[in-house]
C-alpha positions as a printed NumPy array, in Angstrom:
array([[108.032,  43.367,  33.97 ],
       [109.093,  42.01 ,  30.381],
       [108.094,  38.786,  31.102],
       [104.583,  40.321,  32.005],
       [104.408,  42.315,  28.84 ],
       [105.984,  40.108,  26.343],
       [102.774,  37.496,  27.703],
       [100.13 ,  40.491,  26.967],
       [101.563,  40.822,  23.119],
       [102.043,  37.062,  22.807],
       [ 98.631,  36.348,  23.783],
       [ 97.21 ,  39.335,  21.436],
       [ 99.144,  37.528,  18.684],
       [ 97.949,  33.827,  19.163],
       [ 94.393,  35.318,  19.283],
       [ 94.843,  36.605,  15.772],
       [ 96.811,  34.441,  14.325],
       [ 95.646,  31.042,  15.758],
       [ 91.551,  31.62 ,  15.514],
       [ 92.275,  32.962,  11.741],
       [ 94.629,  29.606,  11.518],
       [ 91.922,  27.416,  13.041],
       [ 88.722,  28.872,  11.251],
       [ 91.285,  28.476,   7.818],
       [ 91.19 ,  24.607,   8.604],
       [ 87.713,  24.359,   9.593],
       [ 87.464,  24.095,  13.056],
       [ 84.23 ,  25.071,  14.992],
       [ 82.79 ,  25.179,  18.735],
       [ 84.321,  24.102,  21.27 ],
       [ 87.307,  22.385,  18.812],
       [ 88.155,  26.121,  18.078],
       [ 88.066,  27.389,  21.499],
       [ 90.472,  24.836,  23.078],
       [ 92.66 ,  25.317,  19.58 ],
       [ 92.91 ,  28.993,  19.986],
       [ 93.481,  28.31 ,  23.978],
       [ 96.767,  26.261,  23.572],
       [ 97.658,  28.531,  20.744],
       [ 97.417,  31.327,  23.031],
       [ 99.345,  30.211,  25.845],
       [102.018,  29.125,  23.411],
       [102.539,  32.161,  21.818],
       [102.239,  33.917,  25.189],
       [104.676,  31.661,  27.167],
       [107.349,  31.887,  23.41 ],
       [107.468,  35.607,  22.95 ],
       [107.414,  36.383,  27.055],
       [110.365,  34.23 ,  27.708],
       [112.115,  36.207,  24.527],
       [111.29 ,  39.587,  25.725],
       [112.166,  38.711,  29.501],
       [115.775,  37.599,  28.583],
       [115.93 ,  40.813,  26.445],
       [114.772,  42.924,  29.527],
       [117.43 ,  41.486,  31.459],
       [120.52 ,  41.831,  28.611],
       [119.319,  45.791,  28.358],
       [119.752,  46.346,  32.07 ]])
């Protein structure tokens, strides 16, 4: 369940911060979809594996 959750905020957060990253350097089309793709799956994959370990250290 925290892993699941921690991916739904992660991938929220990459959206922001990675397309607001990505238009800030320039990027445009299709460069800026697959830019705010890995950046979602990165920040989804980082902050899921962090809130799954904390999940299982509370209970």
């Amino acid at each position: 369940m925290g892993f699941m959750m921690g991916y739904a905020v992660g991938m929220a957060a990459g959206v922001l911060l990675g397309s607001f990253f990505l238009l800030r350097v320039g990027m445009w089309g299709w460069e800026l979809m697959g830019g705010i793709r890995k950046t979602i799956m990165q920040s989804g994959g980082i902050f899921s594996t962090f809130t799954a370990i904390r999940m299982g250290i509370q209970y």
